[in-house]
C-alpha positions in Angstrom: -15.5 18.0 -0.3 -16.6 17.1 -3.7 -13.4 15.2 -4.2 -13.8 12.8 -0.6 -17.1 11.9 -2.1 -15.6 11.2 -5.3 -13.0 9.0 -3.1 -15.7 7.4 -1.0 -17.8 6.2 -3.4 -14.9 4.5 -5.5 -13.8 3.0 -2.2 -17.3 1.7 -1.6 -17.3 0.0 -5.1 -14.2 -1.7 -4.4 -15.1 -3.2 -0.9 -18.9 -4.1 -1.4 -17.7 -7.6 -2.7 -14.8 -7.8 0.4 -16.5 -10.6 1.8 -17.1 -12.5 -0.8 -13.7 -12.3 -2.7 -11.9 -13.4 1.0 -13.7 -16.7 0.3 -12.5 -16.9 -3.3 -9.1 -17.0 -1.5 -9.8 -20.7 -1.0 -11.4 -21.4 -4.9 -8.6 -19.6 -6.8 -8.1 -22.5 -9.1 -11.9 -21.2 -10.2 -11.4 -17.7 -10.5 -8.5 -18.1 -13.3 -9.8 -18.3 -16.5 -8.8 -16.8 -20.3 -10.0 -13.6 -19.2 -9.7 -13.2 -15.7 -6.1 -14.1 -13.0 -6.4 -14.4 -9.5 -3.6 -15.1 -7.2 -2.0 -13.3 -4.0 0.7 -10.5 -3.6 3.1 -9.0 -1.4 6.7 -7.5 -0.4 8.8 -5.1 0.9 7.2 -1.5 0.3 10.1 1.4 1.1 7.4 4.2 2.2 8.0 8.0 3.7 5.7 11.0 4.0 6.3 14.0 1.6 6.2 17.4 3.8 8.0 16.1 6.7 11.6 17.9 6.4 13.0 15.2 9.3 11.7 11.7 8.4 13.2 9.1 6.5 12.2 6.3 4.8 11.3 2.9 6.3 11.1 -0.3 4.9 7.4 -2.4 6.5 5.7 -5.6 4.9 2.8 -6.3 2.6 0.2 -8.6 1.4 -2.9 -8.7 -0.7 -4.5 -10.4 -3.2 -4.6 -9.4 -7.1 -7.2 -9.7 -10.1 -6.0 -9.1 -13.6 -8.8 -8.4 -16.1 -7.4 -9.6 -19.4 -8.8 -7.3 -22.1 -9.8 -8.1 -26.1 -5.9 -7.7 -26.8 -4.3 -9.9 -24.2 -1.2 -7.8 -24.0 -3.6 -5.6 -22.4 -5.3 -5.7 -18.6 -6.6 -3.9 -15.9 -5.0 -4.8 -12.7 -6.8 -4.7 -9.2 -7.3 -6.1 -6.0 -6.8 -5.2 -2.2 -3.0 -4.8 -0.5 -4.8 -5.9 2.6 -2.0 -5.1 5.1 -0.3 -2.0 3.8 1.5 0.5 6.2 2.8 3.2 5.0 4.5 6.2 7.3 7.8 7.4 8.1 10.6 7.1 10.8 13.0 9.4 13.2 10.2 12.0 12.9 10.8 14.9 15.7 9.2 13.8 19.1 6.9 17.0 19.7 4.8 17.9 22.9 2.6 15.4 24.4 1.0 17.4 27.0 2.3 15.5 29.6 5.1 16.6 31.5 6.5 13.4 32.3 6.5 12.1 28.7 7.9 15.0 27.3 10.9 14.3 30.0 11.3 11.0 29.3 11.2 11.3 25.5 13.2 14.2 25.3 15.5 13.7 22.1 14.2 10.6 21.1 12.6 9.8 17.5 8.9 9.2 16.1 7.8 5.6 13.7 4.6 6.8 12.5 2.9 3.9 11.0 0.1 4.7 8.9 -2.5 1.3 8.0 -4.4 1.3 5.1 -6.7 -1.1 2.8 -5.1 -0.1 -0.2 -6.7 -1.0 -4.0 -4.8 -0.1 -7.3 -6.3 0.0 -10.2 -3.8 0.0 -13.1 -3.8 -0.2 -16.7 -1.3 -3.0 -17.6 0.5 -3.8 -20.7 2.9 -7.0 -21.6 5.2 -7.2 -24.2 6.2 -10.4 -25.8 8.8 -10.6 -23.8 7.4 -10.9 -20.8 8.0 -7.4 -19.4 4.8 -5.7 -18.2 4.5 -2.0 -17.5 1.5 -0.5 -15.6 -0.2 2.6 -14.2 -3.2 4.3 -12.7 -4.6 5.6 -9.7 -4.8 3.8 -5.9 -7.6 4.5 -3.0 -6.7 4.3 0.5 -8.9 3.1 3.2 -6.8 4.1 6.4 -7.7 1.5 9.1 -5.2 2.0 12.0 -2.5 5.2 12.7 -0.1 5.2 15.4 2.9 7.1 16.3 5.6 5.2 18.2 7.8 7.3 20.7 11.1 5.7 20.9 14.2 6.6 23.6 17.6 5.1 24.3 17.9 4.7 28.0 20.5 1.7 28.2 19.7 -0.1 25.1 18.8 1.4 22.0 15.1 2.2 21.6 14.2 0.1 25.0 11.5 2.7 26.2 8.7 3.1 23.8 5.2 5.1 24.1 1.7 4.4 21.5 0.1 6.9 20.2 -3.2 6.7 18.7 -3.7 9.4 15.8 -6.5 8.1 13.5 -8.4 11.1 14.7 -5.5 13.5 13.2 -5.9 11.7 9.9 -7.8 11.7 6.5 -9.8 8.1 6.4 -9.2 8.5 2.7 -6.1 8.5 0.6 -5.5 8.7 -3.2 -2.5 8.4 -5.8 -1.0 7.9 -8.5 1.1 4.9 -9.0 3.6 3.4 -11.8 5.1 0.0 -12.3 7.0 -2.1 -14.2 8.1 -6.2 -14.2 8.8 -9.5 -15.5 6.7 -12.5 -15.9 8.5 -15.4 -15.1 8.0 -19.1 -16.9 7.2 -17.8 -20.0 4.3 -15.2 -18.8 2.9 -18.2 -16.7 4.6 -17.8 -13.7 4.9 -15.3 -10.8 5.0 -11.6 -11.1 8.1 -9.7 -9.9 7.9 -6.2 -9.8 8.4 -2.7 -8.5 5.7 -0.1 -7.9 6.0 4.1 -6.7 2.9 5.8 -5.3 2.5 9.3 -5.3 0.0 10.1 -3.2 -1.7 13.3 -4.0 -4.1 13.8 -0.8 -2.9 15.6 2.2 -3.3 13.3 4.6 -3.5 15.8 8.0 -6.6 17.3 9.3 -5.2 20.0 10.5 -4.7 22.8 7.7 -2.4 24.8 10.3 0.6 21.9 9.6 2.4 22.2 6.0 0.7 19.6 3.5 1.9 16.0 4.3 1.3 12.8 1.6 2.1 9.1 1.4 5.4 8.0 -0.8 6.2 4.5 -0.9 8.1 2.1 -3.6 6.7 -1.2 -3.4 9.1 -4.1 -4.6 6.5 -7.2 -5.2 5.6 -10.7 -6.0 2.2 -12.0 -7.3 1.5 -15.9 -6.9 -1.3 -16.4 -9.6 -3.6 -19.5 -7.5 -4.7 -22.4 -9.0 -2.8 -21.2 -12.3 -1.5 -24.2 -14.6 2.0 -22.8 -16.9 1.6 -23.6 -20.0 3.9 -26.8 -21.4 5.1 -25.9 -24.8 4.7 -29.2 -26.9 
């Protein structure tokens, strides 16, 4: 209990400002400064659900926006932000009962895409060499915002019969992790960001405490746009 509130009130912190930093989206040339990038990121994120004997990995989109907090040694930062569309989850998960006779029939041997949506806001330490490589870690909160499970079942074509399931109500609202990257800087340390991130999640996501533990794995391969961001012309 003491640890949701923990989660809840970090989670409030982050979000207060939501409003007003989806209007900086459009004055990003504003927000960049000596001390402070802005800019937008997203990828491919490779995610699957620890406890789950069955599933496998599945590879889904997503997008956010970034802040890096450049500290008094400019090496050093503390990057943040919001993955605003960020769905982790698993695939060919076991189709179990759906107490409905008919479903059950028509689903019978079929697979599960669990697809678990989340407001998702990392906040790593992050540290540049003069190379241009950056390595970073720290924790990340989850806001889930959407969960469904996806019934799937070949009847001529594969996966042509499909049923939605809505299982927020199954679900923690909150998730928390751990999560470690590394990258290049491109142009110098001007340009964009590429990278790759693994989170760890450490909070069982499932309500129900009769189910073995289940938690959030994902390897995020990104790319961060700084906005409004001039590179630097060497003279």
């Amino acid at each position: 209990m003491k640890k949701a509130i923990v989660v809840t009130g970090l989670l409030f912190l982050c979000f207060s400002g939501y409003s007003q930093i989806l209007i900086s989206l459009l004055l990003g040339d504003k927000l960049n400064s000596d001390k402070l990038e802005f800019g937008l990121d997203g990828g491919l994120n490779m995610t699957n659900i620890g406890g789950i004997d069955q599933a496998n990995a599945v590879g889904r989109f997503n997008v956010g926006f970034y802040f890096d907090f450049k500290l008094k040694n400019p090496a050093w930062m503390v990057h943040t932000g919001v993955i605003v569309k960020s769905t982790l989850g698993a695939q060919d998960i076991p189709v179990y009962d759906l107490n409905d006779a008919n479903l059950n029939t028509a689903f019978a041997g079929g697979s599960v895409d669990r697809r678990l949506s989340y407001f998702n806001v990392p906040i790593l330490i992050k540290y540049q060499t003069k190379n241009h490589f950056f390595v970073e870690a720290g924790p990340m909160l989850g806001l889930m915002n959407k969960s469904v499970d996806v019934f799937t079942q070949k009847v001529k074509d594969a996966d042509d019969l499909s049923y939605t399931l809505k299982i927020r109500d199954n679900y923690h609202p909150l998730d928390a992790g751990l999560m470690l990257g590394l990258g290049y800087r491109l142009l110098g340390g001007n340009g964009m960001n590429l990278g790759v991130r693994y989170y760890y999640g450490l909070v069982d996501v499932t309500l129900d405490d009769t189910t073995p533990d289940q938690y959030n794995r994902s390897l995020y391969f990104s790319v961060g746009i700084p906005i409004g961001k001039t590179p630097k012309v060497k003279e």
